[in-house]
N, C-alpha and C positions, 0 to 999 in steps of 0.2 A: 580899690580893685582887689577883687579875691581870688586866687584860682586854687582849682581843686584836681586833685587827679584819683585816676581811678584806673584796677584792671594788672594793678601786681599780681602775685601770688609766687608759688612754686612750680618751677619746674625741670627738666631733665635734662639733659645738655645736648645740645642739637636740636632742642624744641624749639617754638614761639609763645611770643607772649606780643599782645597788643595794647599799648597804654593811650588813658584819653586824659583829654582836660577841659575844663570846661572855666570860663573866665564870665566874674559878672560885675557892675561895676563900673566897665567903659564902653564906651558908649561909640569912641570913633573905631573907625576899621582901617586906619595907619598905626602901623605897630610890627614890629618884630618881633620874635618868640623862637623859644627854644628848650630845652631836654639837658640836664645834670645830673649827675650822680654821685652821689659820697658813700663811701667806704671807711673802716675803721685802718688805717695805715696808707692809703691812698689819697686821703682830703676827698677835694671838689672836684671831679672831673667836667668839660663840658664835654655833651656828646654828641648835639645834633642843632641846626640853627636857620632856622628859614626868615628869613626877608620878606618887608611888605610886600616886594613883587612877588614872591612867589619862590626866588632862589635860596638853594640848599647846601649845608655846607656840612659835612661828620667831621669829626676826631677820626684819624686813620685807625683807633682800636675796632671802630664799628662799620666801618670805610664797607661798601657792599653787605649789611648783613641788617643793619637797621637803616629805618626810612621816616624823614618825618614830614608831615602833612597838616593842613589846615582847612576848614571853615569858617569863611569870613564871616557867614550870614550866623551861623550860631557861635561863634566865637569857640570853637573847639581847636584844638590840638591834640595830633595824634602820633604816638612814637608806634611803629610796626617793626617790630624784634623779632628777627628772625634767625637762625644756627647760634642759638644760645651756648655761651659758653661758663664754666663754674667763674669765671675770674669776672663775667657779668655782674655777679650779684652785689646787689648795691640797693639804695635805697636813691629813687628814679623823681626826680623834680621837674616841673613844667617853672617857664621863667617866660617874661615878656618885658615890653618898654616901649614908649608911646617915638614913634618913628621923629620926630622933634629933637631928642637927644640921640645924638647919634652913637650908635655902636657898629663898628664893623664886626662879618661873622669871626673874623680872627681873634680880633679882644673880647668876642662873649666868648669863643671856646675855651681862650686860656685863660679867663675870667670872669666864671661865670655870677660872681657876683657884682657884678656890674649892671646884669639886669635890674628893673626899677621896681618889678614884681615877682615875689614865686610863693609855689604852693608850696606845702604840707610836706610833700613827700607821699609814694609809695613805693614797697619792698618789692623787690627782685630778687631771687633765691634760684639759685641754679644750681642741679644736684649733679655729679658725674657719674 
């Protein structure tokens, strides 16, 4: 399984930024997935984490400001960042894991290496 994300960049504080991901590789459509981010003095944050049904859970840092979403049929994921803040920036990870092994959204936020997959990484830079 690979995923890839895409849709960093820079930006101002109070701006948005919309990140995707795209997963390839598996094949079922039970699965969980969710949004991380590391920083140099902060580790792993988890930041966002939706459920095969469909339920949504944030980190109370982005509690109302980011939104995360899915398509089943293209296996996307999408984090929508919105009233960016300079302490956002961070480098932004998609993560998943086949619904079989269970994770509640509580033990992927505060550990988000628990997921069974994640991409690359991309950057979030937020300027004030």
């Amino acid at each position: 399984v690979q995923l890839q994300e895409s849709g960093g960049g820079s930006v101002q504080a109070g701006g948005s930024l919309r990140l995707s991901c795209e997963a390839s590789g598996f094949t079922s459509d039970v699965y969980y997935a969710g949004w991380f981010r590391e920083s140099p003095g902060k580790g792993r944050e988890g930041v966002a984490h939706i459920d095969n049904d469909g339920t949504t859970t944030y980190s109370e840092d982005v509690k109302g400001r980011f939104t995360i979403s899915q398509d089943k049929v293209t296996k996307s994921l999408y984090l929508q960042m919105d009233t960016l803040r300079p302490e956002d920036t961070a480098t932004y990870y998609c993560a998943a894991g086949p619904s079989w092994v269970r994770l509640s959204a509580t033990q992927a936020l505060a550990r988000p290496v628990l997921y069974r997959w994640e991409g690359r990484g991309t950057q979030v830079t937020v300027s004030s």
